[in-house]
C-alpha positions as CSV (number, residue, x, y, z in Angstrom):
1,X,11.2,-7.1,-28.9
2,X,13.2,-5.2,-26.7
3,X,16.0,-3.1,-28.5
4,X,19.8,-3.3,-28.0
5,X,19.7,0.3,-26.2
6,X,16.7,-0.4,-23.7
7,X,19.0,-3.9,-23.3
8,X,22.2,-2.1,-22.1
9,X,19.4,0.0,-20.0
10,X,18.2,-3.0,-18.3
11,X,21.4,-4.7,-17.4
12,X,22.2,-1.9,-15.6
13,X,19.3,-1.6,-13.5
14,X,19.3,-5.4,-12.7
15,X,22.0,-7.2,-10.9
16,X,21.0,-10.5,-10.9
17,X,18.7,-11.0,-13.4
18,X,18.7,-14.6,-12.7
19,X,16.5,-16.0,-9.9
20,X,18.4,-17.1,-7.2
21,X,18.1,-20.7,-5.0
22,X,15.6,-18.6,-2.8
23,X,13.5,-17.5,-5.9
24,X,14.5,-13.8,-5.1
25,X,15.9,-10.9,-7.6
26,X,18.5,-8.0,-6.5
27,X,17.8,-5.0,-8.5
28,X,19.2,-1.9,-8.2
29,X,17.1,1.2,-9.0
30,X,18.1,4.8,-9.1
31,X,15.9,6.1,-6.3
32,X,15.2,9.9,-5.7
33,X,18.9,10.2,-6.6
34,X,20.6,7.5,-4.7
35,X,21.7,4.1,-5.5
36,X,19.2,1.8,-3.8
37,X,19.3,-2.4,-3.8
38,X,15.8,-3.8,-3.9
39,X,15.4,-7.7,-3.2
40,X,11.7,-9.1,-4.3
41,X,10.6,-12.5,-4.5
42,X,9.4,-14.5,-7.6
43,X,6.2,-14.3,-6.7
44,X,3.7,-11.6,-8.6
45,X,0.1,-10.7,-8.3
46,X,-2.6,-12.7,-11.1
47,X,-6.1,-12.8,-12.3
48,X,-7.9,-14.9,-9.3
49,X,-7.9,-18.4,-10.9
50,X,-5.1,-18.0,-13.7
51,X,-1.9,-17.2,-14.5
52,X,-2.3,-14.1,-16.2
53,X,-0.5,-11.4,-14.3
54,X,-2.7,-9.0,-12.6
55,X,-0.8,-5.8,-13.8
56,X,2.6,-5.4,-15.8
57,X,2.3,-7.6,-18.8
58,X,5.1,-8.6,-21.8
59,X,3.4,-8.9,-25.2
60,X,6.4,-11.5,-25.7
61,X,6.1,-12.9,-22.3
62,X,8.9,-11.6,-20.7
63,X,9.2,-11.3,-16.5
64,X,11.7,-8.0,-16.8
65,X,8.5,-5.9,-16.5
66,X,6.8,-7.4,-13.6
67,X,10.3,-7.7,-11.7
68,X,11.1,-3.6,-12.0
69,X,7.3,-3.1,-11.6
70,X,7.5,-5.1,-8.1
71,X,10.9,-3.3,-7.3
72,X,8.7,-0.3,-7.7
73,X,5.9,-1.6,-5.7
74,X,8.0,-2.2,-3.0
75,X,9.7,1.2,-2.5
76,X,5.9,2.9,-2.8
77,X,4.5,0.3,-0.4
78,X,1.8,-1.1,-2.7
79,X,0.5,-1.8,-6.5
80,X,-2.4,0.8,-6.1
81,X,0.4,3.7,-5.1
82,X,1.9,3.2,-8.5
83,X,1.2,5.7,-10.9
């Protein structure tokens, strides 16, 4: 369960953290000191064959984590350059 602080946290970071009519997500991220908007599609990695995503994971099933971890992805050009 996420708490009420890491909440406030997250709303922040995200400006529409609703998925859009084109399945896209604006988030804004704090990047090397500048404001920076990020759009990223709804569309994220998975186990060949399944659902399960292939790297951020909720224990309660939640897509925050793979949306900021694809924001990421995006600035550092791939999943692998995450660290």
């Amino acid at each position: 369960m996420i708490s009420k602080i890491n909440f406030e946290i997250l709303k922040k970071l995200l400006i529409n953290i609703q998925i859009n009519e084109n399945g896209q997500f604006s988030i804004a991220i704090n990047y090397k000191g500048t404001p920076t908007l990020i759009i990223i599609d709804d569309y994220f990695p998975c186990l060949k064959g399944t659902r399960f995503p292939l790297f951020a994971k909720s224990p309660s099933n939640n897509i925050w984590p793979m949306i900021i971890e694809k924001a990421f992805t995006k600035i550092y050009g791939s999943y692998f350059n995450l660290q």
